[in-house]
N, C-alpha and C positions, 0 to 999 in steps of 0.2 A: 490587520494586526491590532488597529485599536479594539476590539473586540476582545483582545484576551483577556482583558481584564475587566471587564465587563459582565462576561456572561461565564457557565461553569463550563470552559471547554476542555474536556481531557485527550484530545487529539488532534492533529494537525493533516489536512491533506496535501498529499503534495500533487500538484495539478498533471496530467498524459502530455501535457506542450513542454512540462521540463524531462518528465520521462524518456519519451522519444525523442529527443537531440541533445540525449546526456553524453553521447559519443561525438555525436557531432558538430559540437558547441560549451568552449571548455566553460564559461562565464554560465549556461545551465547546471552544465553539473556542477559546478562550486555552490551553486543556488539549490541544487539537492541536498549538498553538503552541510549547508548551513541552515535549510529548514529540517533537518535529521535533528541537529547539534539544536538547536533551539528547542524544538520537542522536548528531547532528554533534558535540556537544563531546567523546564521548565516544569519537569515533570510530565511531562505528555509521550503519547504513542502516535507512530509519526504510520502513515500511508498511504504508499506509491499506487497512484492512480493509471492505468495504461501501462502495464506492462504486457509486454508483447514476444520478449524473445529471452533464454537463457541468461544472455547475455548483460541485460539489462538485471536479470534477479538478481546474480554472481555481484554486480557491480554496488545494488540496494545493499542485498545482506554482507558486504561488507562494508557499507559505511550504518550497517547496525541500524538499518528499518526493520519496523517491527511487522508491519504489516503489506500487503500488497495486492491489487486486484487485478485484473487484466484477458484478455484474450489469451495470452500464455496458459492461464489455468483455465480456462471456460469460455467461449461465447454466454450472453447472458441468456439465462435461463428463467420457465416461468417456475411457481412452487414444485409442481409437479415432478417435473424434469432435474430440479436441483437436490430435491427429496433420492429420487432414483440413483441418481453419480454418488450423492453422498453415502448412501444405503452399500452401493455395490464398490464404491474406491475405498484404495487401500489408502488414500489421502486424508479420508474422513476422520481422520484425528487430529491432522493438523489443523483442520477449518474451526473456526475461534466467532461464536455468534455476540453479536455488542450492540443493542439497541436496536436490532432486528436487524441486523444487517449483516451477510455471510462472509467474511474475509479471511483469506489466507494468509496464516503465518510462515510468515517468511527466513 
């Protein structure tokens, strides 16, 4: 956290160990909660690392993450292969590129 102000950071990631036991550990998910809510206060775009199930998006895009990456959308893929999904998915619009890095909007 001392880092925010330090350097130009316009986004926050939020780590796959709060992801995955945001069901199962209320004291995580409030800690989602409140690095979402610190994002936005701070002006940042906040995203979920390790997302893996429905259930987990449903739960992101309602507390208003912007972004999110995970085995739910893809195994990681090399250029190639991630060129091809986007080419032929009806997804391809929602995926949002930010400093080379391919993330989906959530």
């Amino acid at each position: 956290m001392g880092y925010l102000h330090q350097f130009p950071v316009d986004v926050l990631k939020i780590d796959r160990s709060f992801v995955s036991q945001m069901f199962l550990d209320e004291n995580k998910r409030e800690l989602v909660k409140v690095i979402v809510a610190l994002a936005h206060s701070l002006g940042m775009d906040a995203i979920a690392e390790g997302i893996e199930s429905q259930e987990q998006l449903y739960q992101l895009k309602s507390l208003e993450c912007q972004y999110g990456q995970g085995y739910y959308f893809s195994k990681p893929l090399n250029p190639q292969e991630a060129e091809r999904l986007l080419n032929k998915s009806s997804m391809a619009e929602k995926f949002h590129r930010q400093d080379s890095s391919v993330l989906l909007k959530i």
